[in-house]
Structures are given as C-alpha cells and as structure tokens.
PANU-982355 format. One line per field, with one value per atom (N, C-alpha, C): residue number from 0; x, y, z; atom name. Coordinates in steps of 0.02 Angstrom, whole numbers. Atoms other than C-alpha are relative to their C-alpha. Layout:
BEGIN
num	[NUM|...] $
X	[X|...] $
Y	[Y|...] $
Z	[Z|...] $
atome	[CA|...] $
//
This chain:
BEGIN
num	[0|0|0|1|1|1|2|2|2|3|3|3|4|4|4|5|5|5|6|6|6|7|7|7|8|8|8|9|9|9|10|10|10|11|11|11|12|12|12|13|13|13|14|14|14|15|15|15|16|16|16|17|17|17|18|18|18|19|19|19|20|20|20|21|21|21|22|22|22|23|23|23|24|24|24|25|25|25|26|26|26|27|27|27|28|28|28|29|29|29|30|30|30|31|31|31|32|32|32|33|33|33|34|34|34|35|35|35|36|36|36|37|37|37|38|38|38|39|39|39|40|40|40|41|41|41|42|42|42|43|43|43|44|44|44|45|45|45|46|46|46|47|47|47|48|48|48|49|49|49|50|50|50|51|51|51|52|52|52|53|53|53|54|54|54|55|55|55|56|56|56|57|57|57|58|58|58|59|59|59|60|60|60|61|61|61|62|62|62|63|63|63|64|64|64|65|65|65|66|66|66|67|67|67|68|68|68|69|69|69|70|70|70|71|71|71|72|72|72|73|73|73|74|74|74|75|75|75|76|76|76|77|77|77|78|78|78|79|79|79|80|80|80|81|81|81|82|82|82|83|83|83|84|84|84|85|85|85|86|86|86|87|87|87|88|88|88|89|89|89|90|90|90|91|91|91|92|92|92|93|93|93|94|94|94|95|95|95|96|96|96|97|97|97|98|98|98|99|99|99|100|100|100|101|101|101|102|102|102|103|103|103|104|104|104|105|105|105|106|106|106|107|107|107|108|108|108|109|109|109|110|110|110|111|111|111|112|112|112|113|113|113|114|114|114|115|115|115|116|116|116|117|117|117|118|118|118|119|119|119|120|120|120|121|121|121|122|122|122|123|123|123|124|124|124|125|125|125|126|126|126|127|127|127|128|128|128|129|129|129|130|130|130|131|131|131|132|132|132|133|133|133|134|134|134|135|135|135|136|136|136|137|137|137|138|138|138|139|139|139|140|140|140|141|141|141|142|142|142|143|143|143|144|144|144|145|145|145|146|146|146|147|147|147|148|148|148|149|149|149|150|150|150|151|151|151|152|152|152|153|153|153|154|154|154|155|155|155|156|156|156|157|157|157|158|158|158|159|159|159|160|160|160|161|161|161|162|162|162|163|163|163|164|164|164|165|165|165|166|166|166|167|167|167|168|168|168|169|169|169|170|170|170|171|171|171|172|172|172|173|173|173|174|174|174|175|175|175|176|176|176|177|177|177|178|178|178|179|179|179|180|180|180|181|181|181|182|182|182|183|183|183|184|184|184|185|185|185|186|186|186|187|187|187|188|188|188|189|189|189|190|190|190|191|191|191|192|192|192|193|193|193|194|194|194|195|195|195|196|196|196|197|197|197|198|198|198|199|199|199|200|200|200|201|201|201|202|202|202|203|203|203|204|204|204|205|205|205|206|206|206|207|207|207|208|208|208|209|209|209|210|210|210|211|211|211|212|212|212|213|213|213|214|214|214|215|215|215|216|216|216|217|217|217|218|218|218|219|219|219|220|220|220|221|221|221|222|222|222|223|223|223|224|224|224|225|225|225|226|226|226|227|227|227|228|228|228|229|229|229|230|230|230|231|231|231|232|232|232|233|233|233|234|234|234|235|235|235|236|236|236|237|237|237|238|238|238|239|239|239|240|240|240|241|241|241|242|242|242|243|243|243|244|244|244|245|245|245|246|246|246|247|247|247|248|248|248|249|249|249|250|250|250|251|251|251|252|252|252|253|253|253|254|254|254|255|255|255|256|256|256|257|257|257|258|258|258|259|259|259|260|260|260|261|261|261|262|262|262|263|263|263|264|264|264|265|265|265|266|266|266|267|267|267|268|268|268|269|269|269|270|270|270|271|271|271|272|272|272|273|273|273|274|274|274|275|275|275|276|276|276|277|277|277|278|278|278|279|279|279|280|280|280|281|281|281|282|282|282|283|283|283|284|284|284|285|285|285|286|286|286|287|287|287|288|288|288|289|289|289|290|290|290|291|291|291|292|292|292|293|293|293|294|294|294|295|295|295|296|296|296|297|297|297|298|298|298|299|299|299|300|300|300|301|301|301|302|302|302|303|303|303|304|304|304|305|305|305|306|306|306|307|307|307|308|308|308|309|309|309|310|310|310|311|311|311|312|312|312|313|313|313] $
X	[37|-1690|-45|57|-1765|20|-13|-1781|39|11|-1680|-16|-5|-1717|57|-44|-1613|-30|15|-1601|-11|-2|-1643|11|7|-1607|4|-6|-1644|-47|24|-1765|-56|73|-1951|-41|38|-1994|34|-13|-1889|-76|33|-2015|-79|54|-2150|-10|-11|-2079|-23|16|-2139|47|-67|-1978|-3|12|-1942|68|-44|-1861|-26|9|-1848|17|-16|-1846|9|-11|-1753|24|-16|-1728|25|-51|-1594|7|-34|-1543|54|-54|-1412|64|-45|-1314|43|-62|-1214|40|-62|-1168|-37|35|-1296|52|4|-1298|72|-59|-1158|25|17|-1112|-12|40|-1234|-33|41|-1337|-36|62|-1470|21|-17|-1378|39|-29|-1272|-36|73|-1423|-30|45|-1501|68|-56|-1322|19|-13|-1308|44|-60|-1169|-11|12|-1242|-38|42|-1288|-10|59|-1401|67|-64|-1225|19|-21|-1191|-54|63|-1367|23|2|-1335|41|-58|-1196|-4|29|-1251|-23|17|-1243|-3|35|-1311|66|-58|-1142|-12|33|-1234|-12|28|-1307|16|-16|-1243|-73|33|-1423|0|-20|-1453|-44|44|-1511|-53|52|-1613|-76|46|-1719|-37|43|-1734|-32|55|-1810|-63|54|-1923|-42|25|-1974|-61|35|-2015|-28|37|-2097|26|-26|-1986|22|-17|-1944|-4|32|-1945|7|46|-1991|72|-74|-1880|30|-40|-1753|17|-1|-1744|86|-65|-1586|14|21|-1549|16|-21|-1542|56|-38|-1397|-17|27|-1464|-69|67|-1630|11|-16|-1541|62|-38|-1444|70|-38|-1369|-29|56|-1418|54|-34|-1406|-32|15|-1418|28|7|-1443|10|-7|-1363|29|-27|-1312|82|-72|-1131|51|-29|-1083|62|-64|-939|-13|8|-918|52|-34|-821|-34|55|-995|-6|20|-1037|46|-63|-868|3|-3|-863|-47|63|-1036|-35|32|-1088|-44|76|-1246|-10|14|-1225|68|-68|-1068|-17|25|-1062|64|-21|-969|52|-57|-812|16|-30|-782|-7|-27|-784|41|-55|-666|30|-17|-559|12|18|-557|55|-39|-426|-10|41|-475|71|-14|-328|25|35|-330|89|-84|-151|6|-18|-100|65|-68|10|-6|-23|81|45|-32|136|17|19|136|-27|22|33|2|-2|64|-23|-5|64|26|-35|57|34|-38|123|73|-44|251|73|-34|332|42|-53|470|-3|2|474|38|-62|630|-28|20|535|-64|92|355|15|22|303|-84|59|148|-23|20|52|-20|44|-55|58|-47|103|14|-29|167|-77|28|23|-28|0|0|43|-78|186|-9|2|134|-39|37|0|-11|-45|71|45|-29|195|-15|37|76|-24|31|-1|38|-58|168|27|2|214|-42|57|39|4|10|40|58|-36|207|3|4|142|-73|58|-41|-20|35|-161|-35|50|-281|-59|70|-422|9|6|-344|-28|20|-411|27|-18|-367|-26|20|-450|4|8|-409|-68|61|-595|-16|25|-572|70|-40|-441|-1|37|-470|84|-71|-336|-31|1|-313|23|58|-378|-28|17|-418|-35|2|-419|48|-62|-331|48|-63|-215|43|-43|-153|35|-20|-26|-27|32|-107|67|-60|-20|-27|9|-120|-35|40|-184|-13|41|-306|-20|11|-301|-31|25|-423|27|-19|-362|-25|9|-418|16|-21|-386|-42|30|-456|25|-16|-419|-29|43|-492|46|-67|-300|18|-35|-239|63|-55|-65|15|-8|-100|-16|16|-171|46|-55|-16|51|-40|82|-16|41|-23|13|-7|-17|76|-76|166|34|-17|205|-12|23|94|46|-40|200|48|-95|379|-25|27|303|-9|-6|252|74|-50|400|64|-52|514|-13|9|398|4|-38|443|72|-79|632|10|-31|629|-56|39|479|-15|37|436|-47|78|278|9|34|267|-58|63|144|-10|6|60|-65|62|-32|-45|49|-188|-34|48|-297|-63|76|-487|-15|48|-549|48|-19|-514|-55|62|-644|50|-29|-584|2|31|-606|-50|34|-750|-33|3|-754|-83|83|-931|19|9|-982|-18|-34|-918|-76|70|-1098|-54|18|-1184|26|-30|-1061|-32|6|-1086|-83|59|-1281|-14|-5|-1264|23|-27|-1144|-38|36|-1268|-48|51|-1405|38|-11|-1319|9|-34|-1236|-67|47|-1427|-20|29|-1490|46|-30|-1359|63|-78|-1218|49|-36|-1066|4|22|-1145|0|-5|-1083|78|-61|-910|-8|-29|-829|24|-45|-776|-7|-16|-735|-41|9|-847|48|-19|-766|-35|30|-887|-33|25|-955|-64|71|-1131|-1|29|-1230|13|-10|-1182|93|-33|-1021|-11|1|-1090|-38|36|-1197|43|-48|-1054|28|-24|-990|-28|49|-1133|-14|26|-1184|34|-18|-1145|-20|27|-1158|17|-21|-1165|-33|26|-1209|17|-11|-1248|-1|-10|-1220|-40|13|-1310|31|-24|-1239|-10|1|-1233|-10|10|-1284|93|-65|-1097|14|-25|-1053|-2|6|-1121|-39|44|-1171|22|21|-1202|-6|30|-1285|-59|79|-1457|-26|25|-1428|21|-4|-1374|-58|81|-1491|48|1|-1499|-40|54|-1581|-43|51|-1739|-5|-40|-1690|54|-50|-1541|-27|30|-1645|-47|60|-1760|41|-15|-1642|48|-18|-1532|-73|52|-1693|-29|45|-1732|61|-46|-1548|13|1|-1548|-46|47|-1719|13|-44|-1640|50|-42|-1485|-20|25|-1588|-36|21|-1678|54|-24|-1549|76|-43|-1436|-57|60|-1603|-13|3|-1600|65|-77|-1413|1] $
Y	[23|1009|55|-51|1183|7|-37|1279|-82|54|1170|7|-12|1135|4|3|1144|-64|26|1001|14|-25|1040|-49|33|951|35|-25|988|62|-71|1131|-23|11|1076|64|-72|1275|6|-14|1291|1|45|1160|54|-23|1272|68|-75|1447|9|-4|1407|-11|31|1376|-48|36|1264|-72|43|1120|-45|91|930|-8|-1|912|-56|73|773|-13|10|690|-66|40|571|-50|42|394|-9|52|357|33|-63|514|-21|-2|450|-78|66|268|-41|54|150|-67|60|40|-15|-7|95|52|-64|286|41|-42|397|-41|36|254|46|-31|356|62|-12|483|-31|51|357|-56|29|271|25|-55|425|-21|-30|451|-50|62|261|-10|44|210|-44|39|105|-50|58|-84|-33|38|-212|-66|34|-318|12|-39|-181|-1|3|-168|-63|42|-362|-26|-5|-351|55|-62|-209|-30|-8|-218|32|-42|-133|7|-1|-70|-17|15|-91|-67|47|-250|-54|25|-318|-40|37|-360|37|-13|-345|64|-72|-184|-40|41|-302|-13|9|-350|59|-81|-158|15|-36|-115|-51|46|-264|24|-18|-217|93|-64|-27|14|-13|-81|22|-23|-41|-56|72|-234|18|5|-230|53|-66|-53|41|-8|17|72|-55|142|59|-46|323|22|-20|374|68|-57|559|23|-14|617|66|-44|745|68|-33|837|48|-20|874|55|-50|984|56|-41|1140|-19|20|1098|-18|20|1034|44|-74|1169|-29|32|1109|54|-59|1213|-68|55|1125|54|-39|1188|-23|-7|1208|-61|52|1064|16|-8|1155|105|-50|1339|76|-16|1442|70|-41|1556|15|4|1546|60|-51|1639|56|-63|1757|60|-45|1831|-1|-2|1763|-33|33|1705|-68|50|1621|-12|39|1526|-23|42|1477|-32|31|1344|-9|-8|1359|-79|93|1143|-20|62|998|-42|23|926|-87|59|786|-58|19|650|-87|56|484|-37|62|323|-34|55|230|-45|68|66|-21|-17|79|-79|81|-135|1|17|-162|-59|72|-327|-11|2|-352|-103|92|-519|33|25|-568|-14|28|-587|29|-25|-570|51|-60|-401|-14|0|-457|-37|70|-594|13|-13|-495|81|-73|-361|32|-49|-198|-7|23|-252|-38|68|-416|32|-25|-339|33|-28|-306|30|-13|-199|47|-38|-156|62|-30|-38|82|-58|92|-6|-49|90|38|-42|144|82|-61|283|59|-75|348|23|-14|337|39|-64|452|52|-58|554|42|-26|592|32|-45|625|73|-39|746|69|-36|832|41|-16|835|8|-5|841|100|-89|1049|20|-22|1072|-3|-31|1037|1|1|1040|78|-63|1197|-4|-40|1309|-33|44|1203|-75|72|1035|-40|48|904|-50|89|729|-27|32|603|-64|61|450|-34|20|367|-89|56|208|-31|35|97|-54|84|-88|-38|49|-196|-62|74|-364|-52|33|-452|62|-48|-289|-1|30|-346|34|-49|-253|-40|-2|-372|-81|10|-435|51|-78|-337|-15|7|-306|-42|29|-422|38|-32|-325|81|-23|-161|39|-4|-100|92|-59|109|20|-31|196|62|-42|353|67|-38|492|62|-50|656|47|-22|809|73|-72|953|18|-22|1038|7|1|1059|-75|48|920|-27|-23|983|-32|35|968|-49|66|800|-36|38|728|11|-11|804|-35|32|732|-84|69|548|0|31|562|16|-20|628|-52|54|473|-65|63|344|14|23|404|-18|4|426|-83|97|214|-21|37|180|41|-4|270|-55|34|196|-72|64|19|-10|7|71|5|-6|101|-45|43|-12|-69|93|-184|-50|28|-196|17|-12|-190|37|-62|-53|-41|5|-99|47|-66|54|-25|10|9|60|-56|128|-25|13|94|32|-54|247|47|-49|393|57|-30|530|71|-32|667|69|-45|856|6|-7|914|80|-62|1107|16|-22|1203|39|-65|1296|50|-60|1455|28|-38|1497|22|18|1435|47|-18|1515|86|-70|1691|32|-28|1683|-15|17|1624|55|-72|1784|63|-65|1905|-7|24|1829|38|-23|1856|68|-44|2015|56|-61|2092|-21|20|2001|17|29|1985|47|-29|2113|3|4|2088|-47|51|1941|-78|48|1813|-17|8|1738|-73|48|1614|-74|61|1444|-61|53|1264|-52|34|1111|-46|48|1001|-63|71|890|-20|18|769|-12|-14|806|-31|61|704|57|-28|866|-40|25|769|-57|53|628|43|-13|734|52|-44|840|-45|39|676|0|11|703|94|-47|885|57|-67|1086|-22|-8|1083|61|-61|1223|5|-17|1238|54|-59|1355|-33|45|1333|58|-39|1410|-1|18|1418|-52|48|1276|42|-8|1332|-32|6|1309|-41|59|1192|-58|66|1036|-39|30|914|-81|59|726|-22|21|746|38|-1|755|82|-90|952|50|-29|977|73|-36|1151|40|-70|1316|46|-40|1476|-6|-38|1511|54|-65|1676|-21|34|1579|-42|48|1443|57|-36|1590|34|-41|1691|-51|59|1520|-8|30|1482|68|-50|1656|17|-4|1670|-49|64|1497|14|-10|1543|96|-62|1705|-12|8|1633|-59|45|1473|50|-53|1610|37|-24|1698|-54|39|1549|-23|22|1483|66|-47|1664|23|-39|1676|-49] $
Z	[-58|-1945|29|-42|-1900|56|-42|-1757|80|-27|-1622|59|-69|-1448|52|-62|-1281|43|-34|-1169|73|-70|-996|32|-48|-838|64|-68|-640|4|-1|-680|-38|23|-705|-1|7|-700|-85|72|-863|-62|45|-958|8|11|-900|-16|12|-948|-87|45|-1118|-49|51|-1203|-32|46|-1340|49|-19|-1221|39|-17|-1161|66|-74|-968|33|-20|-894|68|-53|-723|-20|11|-738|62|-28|-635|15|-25|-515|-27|9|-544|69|-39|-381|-1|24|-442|72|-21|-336|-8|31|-463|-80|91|-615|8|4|-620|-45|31|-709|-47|39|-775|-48|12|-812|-62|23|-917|-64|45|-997|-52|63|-1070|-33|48|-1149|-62|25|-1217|-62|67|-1311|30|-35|-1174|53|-49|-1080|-39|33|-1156|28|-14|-1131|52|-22|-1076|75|-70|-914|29|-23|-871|36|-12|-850|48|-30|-750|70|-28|-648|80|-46|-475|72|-93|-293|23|-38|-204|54|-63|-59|39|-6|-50|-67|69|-226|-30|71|-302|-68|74|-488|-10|54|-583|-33|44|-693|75|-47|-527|1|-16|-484|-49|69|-672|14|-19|-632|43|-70|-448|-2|7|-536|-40|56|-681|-55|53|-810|-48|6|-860|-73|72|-1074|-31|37|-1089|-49|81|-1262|59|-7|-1193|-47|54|-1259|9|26|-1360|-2|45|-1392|-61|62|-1557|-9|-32|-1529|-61|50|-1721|51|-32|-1604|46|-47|-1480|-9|2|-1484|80|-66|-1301|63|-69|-1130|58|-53|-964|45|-79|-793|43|-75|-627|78|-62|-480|72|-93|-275|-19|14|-291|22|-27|-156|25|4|-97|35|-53|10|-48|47|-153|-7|13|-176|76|-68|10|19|-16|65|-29|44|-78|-5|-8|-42|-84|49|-198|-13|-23|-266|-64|77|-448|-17|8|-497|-95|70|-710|-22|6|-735|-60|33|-853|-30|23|-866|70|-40|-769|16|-4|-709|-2|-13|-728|71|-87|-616|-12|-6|-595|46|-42|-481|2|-17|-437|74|-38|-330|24|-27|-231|50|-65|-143|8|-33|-26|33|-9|4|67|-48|168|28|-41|295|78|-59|419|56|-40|580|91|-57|778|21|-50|876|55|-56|1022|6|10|972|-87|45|814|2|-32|854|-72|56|750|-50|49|665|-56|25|598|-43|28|536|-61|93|350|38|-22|425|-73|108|229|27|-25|339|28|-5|385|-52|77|222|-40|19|164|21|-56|307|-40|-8|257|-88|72|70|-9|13|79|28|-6|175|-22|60|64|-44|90|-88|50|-40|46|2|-30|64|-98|71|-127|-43|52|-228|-2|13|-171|-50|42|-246|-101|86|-432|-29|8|-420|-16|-3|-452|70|-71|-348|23|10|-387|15|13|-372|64|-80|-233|-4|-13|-176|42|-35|-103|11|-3|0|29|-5|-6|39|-53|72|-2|-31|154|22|-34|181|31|-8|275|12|6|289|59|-30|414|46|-21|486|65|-72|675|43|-42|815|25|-18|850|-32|68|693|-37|57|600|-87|67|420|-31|29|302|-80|56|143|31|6|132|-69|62|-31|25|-21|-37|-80|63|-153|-13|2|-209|-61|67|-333|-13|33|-405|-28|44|-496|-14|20|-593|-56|93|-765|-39|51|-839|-19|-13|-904|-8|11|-907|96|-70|-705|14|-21|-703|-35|24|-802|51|-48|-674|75|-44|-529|-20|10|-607|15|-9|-624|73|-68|-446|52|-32|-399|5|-13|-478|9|-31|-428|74|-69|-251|15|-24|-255|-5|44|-360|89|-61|-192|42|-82|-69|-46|15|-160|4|-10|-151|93|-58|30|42|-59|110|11|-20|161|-28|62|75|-65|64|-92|-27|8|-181|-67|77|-351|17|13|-439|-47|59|-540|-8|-17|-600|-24|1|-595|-49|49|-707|-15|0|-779|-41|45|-847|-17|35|-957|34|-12|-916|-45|43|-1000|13|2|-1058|-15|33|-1055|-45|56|-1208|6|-32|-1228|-39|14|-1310|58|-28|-1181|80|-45|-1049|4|28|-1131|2|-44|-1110|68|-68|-938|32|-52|-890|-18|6|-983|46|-30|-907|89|-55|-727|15|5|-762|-1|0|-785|62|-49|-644|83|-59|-510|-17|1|-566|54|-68|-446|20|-29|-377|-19|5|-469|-39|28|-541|-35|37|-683|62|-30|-583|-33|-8|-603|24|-40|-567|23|-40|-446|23|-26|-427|-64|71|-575|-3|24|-642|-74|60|-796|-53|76|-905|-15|21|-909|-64|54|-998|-47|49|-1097|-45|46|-1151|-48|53|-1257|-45|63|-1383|-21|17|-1350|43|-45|-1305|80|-55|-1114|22|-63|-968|49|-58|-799|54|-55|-654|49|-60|-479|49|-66|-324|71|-51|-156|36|-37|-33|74|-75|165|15|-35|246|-54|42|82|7|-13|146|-57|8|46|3|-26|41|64|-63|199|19|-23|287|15|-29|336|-62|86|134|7|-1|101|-23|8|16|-13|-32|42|-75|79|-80|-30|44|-132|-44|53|-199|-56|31|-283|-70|45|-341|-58|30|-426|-27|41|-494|-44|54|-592|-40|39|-671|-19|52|-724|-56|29|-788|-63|58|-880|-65|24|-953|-48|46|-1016|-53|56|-1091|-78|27|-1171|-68|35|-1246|-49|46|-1294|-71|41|-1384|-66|51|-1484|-37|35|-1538|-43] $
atome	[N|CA|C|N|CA|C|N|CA|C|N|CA|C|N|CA|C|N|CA|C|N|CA|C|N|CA|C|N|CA|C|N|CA|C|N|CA|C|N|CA|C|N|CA|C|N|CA|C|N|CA|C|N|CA|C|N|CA|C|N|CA|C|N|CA|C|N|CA|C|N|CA|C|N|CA|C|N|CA|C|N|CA|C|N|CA|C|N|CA|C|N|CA|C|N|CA|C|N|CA|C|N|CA|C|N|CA|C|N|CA|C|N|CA|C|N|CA|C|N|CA|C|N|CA|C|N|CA|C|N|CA|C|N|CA|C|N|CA|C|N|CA|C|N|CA|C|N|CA|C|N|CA|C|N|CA|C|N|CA|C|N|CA|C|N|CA|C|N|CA|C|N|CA|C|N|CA|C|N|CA|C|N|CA|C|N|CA|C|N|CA|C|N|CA|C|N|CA|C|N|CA|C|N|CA|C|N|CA|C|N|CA|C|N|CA|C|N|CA|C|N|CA|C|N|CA|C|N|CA|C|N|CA|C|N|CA|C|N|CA|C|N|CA|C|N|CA|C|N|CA|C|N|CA|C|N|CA|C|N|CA|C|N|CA|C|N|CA|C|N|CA|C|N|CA|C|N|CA|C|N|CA|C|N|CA|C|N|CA|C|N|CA|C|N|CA|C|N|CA|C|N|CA|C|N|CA|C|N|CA|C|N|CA|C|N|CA|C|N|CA|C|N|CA|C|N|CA|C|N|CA|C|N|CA|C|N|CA|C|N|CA|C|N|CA|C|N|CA|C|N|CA|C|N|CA|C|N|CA|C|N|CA|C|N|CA|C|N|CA|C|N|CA|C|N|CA|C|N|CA|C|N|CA|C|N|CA|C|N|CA|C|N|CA|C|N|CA|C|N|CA|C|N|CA|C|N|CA|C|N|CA|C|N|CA|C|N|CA|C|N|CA|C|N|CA|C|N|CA|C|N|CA|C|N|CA|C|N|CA|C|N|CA|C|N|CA|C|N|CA|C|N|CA|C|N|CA|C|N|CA|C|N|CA|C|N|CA|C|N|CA|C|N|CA|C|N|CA|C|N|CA|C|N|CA|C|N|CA|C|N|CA|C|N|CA|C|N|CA|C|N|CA|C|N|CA|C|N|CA|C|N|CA|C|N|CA|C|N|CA|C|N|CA|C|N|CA|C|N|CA|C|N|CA|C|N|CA|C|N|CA|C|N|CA|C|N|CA|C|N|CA|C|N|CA|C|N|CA|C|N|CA|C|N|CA|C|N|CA|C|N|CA|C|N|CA|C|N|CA|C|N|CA|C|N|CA|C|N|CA|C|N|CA|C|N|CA|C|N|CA|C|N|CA|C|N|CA|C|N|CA|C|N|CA|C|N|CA|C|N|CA|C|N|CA|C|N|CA|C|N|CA|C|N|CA|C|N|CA|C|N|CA|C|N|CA|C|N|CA|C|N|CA|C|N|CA|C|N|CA|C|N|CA|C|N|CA|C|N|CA|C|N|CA|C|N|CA|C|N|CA|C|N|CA|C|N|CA|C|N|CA|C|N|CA|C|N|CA|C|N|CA|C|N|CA|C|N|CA|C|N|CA|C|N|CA|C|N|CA|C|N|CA|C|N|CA|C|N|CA|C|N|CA|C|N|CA|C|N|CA|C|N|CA|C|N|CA|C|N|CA|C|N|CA|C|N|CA|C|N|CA|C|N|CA|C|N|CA|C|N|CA|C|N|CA|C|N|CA|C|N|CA|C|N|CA|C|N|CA|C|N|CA|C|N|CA|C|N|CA|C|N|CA|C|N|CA|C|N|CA|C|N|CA|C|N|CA|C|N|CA|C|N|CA|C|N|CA|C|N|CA|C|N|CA|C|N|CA|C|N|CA|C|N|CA|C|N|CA|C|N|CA|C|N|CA|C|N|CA|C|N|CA|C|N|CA|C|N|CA|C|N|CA|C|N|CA|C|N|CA|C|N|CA|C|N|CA|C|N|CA|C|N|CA|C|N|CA|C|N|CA|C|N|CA|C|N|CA|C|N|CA|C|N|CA|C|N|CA|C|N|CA|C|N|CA|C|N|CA|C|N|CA|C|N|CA|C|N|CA|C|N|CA|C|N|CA|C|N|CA|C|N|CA|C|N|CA|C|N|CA|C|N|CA|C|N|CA|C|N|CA|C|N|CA|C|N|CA|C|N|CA|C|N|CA|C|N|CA|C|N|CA|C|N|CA|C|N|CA|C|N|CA|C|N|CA|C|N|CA|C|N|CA|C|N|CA|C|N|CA|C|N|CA|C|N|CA|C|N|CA|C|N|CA|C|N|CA|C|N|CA|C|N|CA|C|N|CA|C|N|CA|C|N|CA|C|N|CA|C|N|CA|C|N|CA|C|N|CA|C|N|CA|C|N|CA|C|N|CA|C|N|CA|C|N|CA|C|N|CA|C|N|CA|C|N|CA|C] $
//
C-alpha cells in the first residue's frame, strides 16, 4: 500500500502542517440522535436499518428528516479503508480538573475507558400520602434512595482511583407530590479502564439489588442497556506523543486515563488510536462557561503536530 497516512480528527491546523493526513469532523459525538453516529458510519457500524430507526432524544423526530432538512438525503456514505491509515490521533480539552490541579499542561492518554449503562425498576404500589400509614406503603422511590446509597457506601471498597459512578436520571411514577411512587426507573452507569475492576463493580451491583430485594418492599429488576469495552491507546502512538511533550513541555505533562468517551473509541475497533488532552478552565464542561486558555490550545497543537510527525516517521 505504500507510504501510509494518519487519520486526524479535532485539529484542522494538523491538515495544514503539510503532513500526509485525512482531517475529520465527526457527528453527534454526544448521542442527539444515536451515539457517535458520525464515527460509527465512517467505521461500517452504523446501517441503513439504525439510520431508520434513529431518533431526536429531545423531541423524538427522525434522523432521516434531519439528513433531508441538511441536504444530505441519498448522498453514498464514506467507509474507511483501515489498509489506508497507519492510525487516527485526536486532541481534545480534558473535561475534567486532573491537569488543572497538577499544574499541568498536556495529559496523553493511556486508554479509554470502559463504561456500563444499567436501567435499575422498582416495583412498588401506588397510593395516597395522606391516607396510607408508614407501616402500609411500598414507596419504589425510597427503595431506590436506600439502594444507591448503598452502592455509594460499597462501590469505594472495590473500585479503583480512577473509577466514577453515575446516577443520570431518576423517573418515578406518577411523580406528583402527593402520591407515593408506585414505580421508580433509575439509570445508572459506571467506568473504569481495568476490567478486572469493572467485573468487580457489576458484581457489587447485583448482590447490592439482590439484598435490597431480600429486605425491601419494592422489588428491583437489573437490566443493562449497554456496555462499551475499554479501549487501550497505542503504545506507538503513546511513545511519540511523550517524546513529542517531553521536548516541548518537559515536567509539564503526565500519562492518564480518559474518563470520558471520545470517537477514538469507535475508531479504535478498526485502527491504532491516541489522544491528547489539554486543560479544562476549573474542569467544566458540558456547559456555556466550558473554556481553555490559548497558550494551552497553542502548545496542545504543536505537541500533537510533533508527535503526528514522529509517529508518521517510525
């Protein structure tokens, strides 16, 4: 195949440093409409079936409308040829306060992490606050309280340094102040890059229901929605990334962990990945005051173009 290229993403200075590489801005990297459409269709995982199916979390219209509405209606979708590329390297803001604290400036990403989704019901009954004594009440809405409280209490004792948890939403049923819930629906998820600790984490989950079913009122059933793998960066890839820093930024930067999931996940199912990270302003992000400094931005994109550089010559 000859000399190959690097895929790039998030870095339209790369494409113009003269390098031998493919510069991509990707769809719906936060799950609109699917999550990581836009990746997942380069990749050959996303068919003409899901597209069809595909809808707005928001508002539930169709994906098919939106390709319509933006002109894309028909138009052939590109595949990647994974022979065509040596690896794809993405430069992202960290999303998180890890670099911030440490007084550091460049973060290179070691793996991504795994990540588990499940969908926790509790089966209660229905009835009157004022008219149903404490004795009498199946309230779904405390057992779920005391149940994740619990994980809260036990997840530290076999988790890592890195691990998180998140309860992301909570729906009850009829969810009125003065009805006691007779259901409530708890999302729940997980993440770590071991997956020595995320076997340990699942199973901590289901004795934890499987008690709170021996001792509560409501009934728990565990589903799980998803599950995405860890996915390790390449150690090629890693290795011009720390030379690259190490001339630029000596001191100033360390090995970590993403915690949050980026499209080199999906692109790690076909190809080498690795990414860098820049600081976050106080670690905010998915919100309106998200920002980081341009000295950071400046010197993320001339390590980035450095180690593309020298992965591209090994």
């Amino acid at each position: 195949m000859g000399r190959k290229n690097v895929l790039f993403f998030s870095s339209k200075g790369a494409g113009r440093a003269g390098l031998p590489v493919d510069v991509c801005a990707y769809a719906d990297e936060e799950g609109h409409w699917g999550n990581f459409i836009g990746s997942r269709s380069l990749m050959g995982d996303l068919s003409e079936e899901q597209i069809d199916q595909a809808r707005n979390r928001h508002d539930g219209s169709k994906l098919r409308d939106a390709l319509s509405a933006a002109g894309l209606a028909g138009r052939p979708r590109l595949c990647v040829d994974p022979r065509r590329y040596k690896g794809a390297i993405e430069l992202h803001i960290e999303q998180g306060t890890k670099l911030e604290k440490a007084s550091l400036r460049i973060g290179i990403i070691t793996g991504i992490v795994a990540v588990q989704h499940w969908r926790i019901i509790f089966e209660g009954q229905q009835d009157h606050t004022g008219g149903t004594t404490m004795r009498e009440r199946r309230d779904a809405g405390l057992s779920a309280v005391r149940l994740l409280a619990k994980i809260d209490v036990e997840f530290p004792r076999i988790c890592s340094e890195s691990s998180v948890w998140t309860t992301g939403r909570i729906v009850l049923e009829p969810n009125t102040p003065l009805i006691i819930p007779g259901r409530a629906e708890v999302d729940f998820t997980f993440r770590d890059l071991s997956h020595d600790v995320m076997d340990k984490m699942e199973a901590c989950l289901r004795t934890l229901v499987w008690e709170s079913n021996r001792r509560e009122r409501c009934f728990a059933t565990l589903e799980c929605v998803s599950r995405l793998e860890p996915t390790p960066c390449d150690q090629e890839i890693f290795r011009a990334f720390s030379a690259a820093a190490t001339e630029l930024c000596p001191a100033s930067w360390q090995a970590m962990p993403s915690g949050a999931i980026h499209d080199s996940k999906i692109l790690g199912r076909k190809l080498p990945v690795g990414t860098l990270f820049v600081p976050s302003i106080n670690g905010i992000s998915h919100h309106w005051t998200e920002d980081t400094k341009r000295e950071d931005l400046a010197l993320g994109l001339e390590v980035f173009a450095s180690g593309a550089m020298r992965f591209l010559a090994s």
